[in-house]
N, CA and C atoms as an extended XYZ file, in Angstrom:
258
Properties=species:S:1:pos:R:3:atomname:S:1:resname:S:1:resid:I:1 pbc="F F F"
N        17.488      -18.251      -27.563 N   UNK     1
C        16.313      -18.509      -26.752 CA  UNK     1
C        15.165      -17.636      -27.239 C   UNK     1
N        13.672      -18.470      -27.719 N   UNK     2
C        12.816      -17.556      -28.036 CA  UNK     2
C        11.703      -17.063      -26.662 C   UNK     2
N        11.665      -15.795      -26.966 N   UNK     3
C        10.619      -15.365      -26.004 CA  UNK     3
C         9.890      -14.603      -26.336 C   UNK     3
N         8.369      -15.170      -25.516 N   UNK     4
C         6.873      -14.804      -26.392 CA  UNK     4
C         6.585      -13.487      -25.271 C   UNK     4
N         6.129      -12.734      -25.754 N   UNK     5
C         5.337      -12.068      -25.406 CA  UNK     5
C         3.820      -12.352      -25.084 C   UNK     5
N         3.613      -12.036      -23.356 N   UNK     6
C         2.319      -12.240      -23.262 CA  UNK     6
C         1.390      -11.182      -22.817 C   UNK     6
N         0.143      -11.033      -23.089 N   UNK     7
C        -0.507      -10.132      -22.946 CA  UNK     7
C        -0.272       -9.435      -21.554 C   UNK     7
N        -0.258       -9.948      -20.619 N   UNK     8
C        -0.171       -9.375      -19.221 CA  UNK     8
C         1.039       -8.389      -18.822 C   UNK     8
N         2.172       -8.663      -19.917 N   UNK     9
C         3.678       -8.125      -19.838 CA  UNK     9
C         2.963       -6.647      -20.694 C   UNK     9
N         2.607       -6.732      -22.405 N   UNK    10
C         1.743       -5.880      -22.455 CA  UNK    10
C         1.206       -4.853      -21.719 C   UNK    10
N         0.102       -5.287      -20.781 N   UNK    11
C        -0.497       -4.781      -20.148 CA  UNK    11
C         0.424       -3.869      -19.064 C   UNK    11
N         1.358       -4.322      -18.491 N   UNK    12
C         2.277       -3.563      -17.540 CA  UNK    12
C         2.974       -2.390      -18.141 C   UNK    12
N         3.189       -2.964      -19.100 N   UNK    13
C         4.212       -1.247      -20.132 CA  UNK    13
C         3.156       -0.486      -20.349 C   UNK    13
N         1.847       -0.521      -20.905 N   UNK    14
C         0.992        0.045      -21.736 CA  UNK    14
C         0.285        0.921      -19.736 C   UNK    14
N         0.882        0.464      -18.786 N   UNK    15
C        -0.330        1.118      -17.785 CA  UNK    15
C         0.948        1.855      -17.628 C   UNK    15
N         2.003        2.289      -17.740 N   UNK    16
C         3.083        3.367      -17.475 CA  UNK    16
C         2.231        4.423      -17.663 C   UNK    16
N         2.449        5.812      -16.539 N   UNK    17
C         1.911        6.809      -16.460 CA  UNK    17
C         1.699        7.448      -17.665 C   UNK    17
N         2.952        7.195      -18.967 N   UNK    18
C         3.379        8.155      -20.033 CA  UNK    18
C         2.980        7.635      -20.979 C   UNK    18
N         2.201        6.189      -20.726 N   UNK    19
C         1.636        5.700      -21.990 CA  UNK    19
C        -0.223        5.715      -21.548 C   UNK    19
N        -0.439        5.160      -20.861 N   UNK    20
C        -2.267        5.175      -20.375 CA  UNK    20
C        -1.979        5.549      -18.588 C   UNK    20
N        -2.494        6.520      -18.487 N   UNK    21
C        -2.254        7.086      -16.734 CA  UNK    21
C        -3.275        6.285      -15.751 C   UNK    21
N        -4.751        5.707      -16.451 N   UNK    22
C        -5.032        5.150      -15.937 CA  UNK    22
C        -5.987        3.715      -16.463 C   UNK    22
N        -5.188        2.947      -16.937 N   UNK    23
C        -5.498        2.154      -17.571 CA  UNK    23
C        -6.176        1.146      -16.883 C   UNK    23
N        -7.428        0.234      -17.003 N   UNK    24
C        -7.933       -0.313      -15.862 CA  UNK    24
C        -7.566       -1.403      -16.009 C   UNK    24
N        -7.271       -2.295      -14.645 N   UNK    25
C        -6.539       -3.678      -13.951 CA  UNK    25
C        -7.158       -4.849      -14.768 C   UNK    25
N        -8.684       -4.730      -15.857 N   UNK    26
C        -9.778       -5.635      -15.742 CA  UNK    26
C        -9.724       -5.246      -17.346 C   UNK    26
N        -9.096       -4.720      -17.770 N   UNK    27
C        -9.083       -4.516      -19.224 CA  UNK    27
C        -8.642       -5.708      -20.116 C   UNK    27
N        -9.938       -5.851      -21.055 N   UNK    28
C       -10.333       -7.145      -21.601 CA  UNK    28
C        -9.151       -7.116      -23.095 C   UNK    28
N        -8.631       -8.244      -23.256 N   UNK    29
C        -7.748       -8.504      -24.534 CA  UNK    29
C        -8.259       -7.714      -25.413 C   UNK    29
N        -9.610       -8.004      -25.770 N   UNK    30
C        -9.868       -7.128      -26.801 CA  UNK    30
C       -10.800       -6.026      -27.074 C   UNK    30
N       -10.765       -5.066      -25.726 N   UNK    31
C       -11.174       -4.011      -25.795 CA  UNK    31
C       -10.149       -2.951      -26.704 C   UNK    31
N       -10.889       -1.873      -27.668 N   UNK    32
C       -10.660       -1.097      -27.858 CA  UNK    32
C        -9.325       -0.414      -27.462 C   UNK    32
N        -8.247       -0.025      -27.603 N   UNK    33
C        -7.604        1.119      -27.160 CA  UNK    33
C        -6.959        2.385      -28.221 C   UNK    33
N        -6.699        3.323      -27.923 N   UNK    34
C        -6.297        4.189      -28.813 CA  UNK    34
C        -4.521        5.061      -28.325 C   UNK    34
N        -3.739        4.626      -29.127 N   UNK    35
C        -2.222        5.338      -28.867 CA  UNK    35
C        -1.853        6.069      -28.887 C   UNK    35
N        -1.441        7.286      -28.430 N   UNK    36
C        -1.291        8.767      -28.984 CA  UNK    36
C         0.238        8.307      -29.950 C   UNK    36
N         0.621        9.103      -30.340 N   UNK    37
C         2.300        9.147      -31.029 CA  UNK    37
C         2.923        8.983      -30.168 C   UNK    37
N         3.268       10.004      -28.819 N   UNK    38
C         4.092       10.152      -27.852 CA  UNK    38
C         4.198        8.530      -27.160 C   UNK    38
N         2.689        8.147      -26.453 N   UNK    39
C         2.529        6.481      -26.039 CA  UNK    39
C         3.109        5.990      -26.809 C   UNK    39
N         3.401        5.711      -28.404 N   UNK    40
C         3.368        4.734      -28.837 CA  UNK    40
C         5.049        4.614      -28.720 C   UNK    40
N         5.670        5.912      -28.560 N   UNK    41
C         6.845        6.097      -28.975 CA  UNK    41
C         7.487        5.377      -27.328 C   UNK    41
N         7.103        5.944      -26.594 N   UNK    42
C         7.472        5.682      -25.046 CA  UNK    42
C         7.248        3.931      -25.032 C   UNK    42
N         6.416        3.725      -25.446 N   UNK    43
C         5.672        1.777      -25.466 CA  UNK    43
C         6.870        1.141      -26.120 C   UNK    43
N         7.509        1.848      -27.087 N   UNK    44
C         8.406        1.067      -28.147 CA  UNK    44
C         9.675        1.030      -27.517 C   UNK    44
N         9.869        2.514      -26.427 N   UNK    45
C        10.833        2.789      -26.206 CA  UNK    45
C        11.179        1.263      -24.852 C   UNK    45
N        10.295        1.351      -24.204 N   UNK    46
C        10.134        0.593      -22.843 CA  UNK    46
C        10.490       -1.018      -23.509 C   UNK    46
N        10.239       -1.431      -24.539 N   UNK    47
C        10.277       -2.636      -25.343 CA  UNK    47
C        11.591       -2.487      -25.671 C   UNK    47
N        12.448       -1.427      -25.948 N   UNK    48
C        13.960       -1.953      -26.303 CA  UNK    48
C        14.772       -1.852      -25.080 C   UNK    48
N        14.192       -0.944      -24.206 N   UNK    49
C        14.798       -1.125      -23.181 CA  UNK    49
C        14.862       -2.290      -22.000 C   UNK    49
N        14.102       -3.149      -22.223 N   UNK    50
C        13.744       -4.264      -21.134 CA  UNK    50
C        14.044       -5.103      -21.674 C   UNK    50
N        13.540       -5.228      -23.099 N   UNK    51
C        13.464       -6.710      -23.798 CA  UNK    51
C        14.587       -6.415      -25.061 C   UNK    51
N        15.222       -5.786      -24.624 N   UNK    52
C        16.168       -5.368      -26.050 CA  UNK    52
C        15.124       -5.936      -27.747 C   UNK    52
N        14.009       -5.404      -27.737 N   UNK    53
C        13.267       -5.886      -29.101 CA  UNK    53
C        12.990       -4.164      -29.395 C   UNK    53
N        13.887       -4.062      -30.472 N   UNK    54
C        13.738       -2.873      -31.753 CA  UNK    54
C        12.506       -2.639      -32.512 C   UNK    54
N        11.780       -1.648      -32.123 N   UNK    55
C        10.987       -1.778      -33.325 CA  UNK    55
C        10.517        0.138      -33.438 C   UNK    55
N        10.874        0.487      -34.596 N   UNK    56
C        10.713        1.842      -35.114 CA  UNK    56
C         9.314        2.322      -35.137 C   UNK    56
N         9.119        2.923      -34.742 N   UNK    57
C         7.636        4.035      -34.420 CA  UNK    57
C         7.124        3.726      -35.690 C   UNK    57
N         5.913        3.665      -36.349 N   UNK    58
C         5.456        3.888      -37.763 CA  UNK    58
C         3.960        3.952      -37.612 C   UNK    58
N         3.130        5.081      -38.206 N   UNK    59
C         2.314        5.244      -38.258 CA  UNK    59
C         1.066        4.281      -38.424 C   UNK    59
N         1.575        3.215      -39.170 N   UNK    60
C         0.267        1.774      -39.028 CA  UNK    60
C         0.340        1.414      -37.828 C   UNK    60
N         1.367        1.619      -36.868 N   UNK    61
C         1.183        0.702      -35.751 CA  UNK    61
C        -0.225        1.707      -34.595 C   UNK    61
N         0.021        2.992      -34.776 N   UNK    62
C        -1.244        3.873      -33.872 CA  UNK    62
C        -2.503        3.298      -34.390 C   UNK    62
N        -2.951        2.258      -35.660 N   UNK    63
C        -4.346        1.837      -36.078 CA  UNK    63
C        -3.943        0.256      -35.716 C   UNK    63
N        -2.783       -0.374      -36.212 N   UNK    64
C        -2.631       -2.425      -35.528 CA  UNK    64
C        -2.883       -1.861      -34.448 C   UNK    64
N        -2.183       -1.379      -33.523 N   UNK    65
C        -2.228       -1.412      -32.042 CA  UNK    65
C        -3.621       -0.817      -31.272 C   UNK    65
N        -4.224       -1.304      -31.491 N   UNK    66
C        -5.718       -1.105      -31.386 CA  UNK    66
C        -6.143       -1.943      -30.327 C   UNK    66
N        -5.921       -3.118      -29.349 N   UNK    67
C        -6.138       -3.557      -28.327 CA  UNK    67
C        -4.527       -4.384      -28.235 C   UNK    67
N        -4.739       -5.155      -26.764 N   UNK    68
C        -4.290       -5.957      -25.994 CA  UNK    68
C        -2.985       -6.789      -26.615 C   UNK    68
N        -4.536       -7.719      -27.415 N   UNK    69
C        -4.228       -8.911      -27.957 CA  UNK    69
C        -3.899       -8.212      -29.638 C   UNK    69
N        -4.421       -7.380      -30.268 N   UNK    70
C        -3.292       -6.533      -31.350 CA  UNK    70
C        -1.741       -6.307      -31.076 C   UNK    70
N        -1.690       -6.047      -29.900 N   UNK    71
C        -0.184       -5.548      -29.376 CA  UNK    71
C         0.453       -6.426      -29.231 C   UNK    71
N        -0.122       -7.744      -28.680 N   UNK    72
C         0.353       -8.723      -27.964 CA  UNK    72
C         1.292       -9.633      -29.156 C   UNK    72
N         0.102       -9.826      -30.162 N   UNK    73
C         0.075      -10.945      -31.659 CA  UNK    73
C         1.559       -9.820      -32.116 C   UNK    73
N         1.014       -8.577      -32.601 N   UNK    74
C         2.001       -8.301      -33.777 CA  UNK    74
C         3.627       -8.076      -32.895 C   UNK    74
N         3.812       -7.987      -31.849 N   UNK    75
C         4.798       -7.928      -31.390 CA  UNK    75
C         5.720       -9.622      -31.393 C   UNK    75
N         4.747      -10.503      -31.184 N   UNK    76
C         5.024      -12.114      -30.824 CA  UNK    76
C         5.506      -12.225      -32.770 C   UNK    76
N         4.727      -11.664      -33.232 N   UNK    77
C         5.247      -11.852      -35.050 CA  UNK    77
C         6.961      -11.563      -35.146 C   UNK    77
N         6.757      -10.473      -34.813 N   UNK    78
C         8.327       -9.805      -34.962 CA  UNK    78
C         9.267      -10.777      -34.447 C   UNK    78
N         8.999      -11.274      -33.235 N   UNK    79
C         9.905      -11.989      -32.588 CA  UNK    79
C        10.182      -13.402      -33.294 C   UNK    79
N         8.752      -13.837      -33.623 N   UNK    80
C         9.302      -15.304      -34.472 CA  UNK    80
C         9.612      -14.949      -35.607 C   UNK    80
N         9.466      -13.667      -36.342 N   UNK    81
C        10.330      -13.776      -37.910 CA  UNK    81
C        10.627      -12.955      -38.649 C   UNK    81
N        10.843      -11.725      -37.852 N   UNK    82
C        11.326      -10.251      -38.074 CA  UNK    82
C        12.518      -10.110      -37.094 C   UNK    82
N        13.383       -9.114      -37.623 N   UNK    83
C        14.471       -8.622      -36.466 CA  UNK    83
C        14.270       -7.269      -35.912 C   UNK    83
N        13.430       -6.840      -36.146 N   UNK    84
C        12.695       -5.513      -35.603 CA  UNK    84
C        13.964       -5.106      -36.453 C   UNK    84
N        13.626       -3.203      -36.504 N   UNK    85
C        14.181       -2.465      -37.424 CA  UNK    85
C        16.013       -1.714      -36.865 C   UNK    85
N        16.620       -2.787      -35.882 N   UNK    86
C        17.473       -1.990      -35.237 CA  UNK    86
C        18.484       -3.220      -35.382 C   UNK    86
């Protein structure tokens, strides 16, 4: 069974206290955002834990992951034709 990732699911992991503490409700697909290491690591972590989808921390992803709809697309990639790194 394939399953897409949609921005709004996104949006719920990424407003976790340990990733954006206060991330706003009205935040546009493609506004701006910026990841620390720790977020990005916790974001990835929350993604294998819910959605069992693997994917290893790597430094291009703190510059792809740059908005919403960045997060949204390259994650939906993996799923149709990557096995994430696990």
């Amino acid at each position: 069974m394939r399953v897409e990732i949609a921005p709004a699911l996104v949006r719920e992991l990424l407003s976790d206290p340990k990733i954006f503490p206060e991330l706003p409700a009205d935040l546009d697909e493609d506004t701006e955002l910026a990841l620390d290491s720790l977020g990005l690591v916790w974001f990835l972590h929350q993604l294998g834990t819910k959605f069992d989808l693997v994917i290893e921390p790597e430094d291009e992803h703190l510059t792809a992951f740059s908005s919403l709809r960045d997060i949204t697309d390259h994650l939906n990639r993996v799923l149709a034709g990557e096995s994430g790194d696990g």
